[in-house]
C-alpha positions as CSV (number, residue, x, y, z in Angstrom):
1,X,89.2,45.0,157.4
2,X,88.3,48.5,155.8
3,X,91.0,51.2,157.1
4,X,89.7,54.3,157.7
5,X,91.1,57.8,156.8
6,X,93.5,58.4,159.5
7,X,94.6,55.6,160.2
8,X,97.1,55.0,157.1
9,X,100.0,56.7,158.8
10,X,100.2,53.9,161.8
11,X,98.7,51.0,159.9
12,X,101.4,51.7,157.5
13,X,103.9,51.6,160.5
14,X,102.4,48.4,162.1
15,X,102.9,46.4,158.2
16,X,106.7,46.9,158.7
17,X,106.4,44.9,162.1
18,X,107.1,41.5,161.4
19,X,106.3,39.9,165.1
20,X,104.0,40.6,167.8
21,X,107.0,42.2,170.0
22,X,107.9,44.2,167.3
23,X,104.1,45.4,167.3
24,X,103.8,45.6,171.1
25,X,106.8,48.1,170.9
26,X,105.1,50.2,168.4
27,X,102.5,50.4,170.6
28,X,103.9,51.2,173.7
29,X,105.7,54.3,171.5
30,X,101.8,55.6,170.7
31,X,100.9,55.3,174.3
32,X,99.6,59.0,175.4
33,X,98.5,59.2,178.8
34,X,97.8,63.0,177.9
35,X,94.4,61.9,176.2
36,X,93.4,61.3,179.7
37,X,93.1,64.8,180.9
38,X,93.8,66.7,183.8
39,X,91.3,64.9,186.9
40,X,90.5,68.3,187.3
41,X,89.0,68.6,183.7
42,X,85.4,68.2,182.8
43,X,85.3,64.8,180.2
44,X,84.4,67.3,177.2
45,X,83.6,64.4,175.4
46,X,86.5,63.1,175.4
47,X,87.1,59.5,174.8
48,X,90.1,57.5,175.9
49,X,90.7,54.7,174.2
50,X,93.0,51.5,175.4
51,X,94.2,48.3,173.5
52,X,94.5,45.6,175.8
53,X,97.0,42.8,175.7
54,X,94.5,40.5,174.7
55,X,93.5,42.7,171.3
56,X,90.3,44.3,173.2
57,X,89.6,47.7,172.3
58,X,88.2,49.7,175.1
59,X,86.8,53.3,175.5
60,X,85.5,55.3,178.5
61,X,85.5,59.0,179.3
62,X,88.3,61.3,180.2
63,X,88.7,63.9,182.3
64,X,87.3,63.8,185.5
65,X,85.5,60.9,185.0
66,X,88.2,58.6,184.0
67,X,88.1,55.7,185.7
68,X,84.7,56.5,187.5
69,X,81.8,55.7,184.8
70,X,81.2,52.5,182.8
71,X,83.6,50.8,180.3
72,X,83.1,50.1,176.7
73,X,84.2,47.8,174.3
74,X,85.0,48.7,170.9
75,X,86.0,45.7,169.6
76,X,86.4,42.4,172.1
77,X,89.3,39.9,172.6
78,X,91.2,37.9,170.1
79,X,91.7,34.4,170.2
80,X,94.6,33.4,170.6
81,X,95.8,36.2,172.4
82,X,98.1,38.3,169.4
83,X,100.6,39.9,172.2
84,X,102.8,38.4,175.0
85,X,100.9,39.4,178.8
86,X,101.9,42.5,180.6
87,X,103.8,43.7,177.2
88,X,102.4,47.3,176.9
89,X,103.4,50.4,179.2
90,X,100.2,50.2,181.7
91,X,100.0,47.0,184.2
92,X,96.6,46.5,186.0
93,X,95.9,43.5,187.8
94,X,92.4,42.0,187.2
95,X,89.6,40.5,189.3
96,X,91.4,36.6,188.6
97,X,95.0,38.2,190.2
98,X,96.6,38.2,186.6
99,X,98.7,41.0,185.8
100,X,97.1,42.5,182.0
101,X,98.5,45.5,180.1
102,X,97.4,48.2,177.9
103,X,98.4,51.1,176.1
104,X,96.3,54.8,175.7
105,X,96.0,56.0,172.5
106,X,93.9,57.3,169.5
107,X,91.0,55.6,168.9
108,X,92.4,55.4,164.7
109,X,96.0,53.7,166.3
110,X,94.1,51.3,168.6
111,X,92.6,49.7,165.6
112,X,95.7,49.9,163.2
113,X,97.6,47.8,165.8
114,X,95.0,45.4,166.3
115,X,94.0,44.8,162.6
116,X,98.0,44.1,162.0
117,X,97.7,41.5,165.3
118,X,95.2,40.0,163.7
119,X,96.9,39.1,160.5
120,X,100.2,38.2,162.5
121,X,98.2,35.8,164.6
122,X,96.9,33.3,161.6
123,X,93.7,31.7,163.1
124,X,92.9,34.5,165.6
125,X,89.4,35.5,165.8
């Protein structure tokens, strides 16, 4: 995978993480809920971004619209799934009554952590 400009600082960070807990922690350090925005605040184009448990990247807008528009994915789950469940800082419970977790953070960190899931988790596609 090609690493873009920006992202050296944390991919360089997540190659010193040996296991997925190791990574998981890292990731729960980046988490910003501050990219959100105020629910006062108009979206401004903003874009918050969240890594899933699962290795999905996600992105939707912030501000006042967090949480109330449509959901994208970035990049989609990873197979076997590269962290343990409910590891990272935010807990949401989905439609099958599982608890999932995620972190907040750049869109540049997001991708760092899951490229360096990826090569932790031989075979995962």
């Amino acid at each position: 995978m090609r690493i873009k400009t920006g992202m050296c600082e944390v991919y360089a960070r997540a190659r010193g993480c040996e296991t997925a807990y190791a990574l998981a922690e890292l990731a729960n350090s980046l988490h910003d809920q501050a990219i959100v925005g105020s629910p006062d605040s108009a979206p401004d184009g903003r874009r918050v971004y969240k890594l899933w448990d699962d290795g999905e990247i996600t992105y939707e807008k912030g501000g006042c619209a967090y949480g109330r528009r449509g959901v994208n994915t970035l990049m989609g789950a990873m197979y076997p799934r590269p962290f343990e469940r409910g590891c990272f800082a935010c807990k949401h419970k989905n439609s099958y009554g599982c608890t999932v977790s995620f972190v907040i953070c750049s869109e540049a960190h997001a991708v760092a952590l899951r490229a360096r899931a990826a090569e932790l988790s031989p075979g995962s596609r």
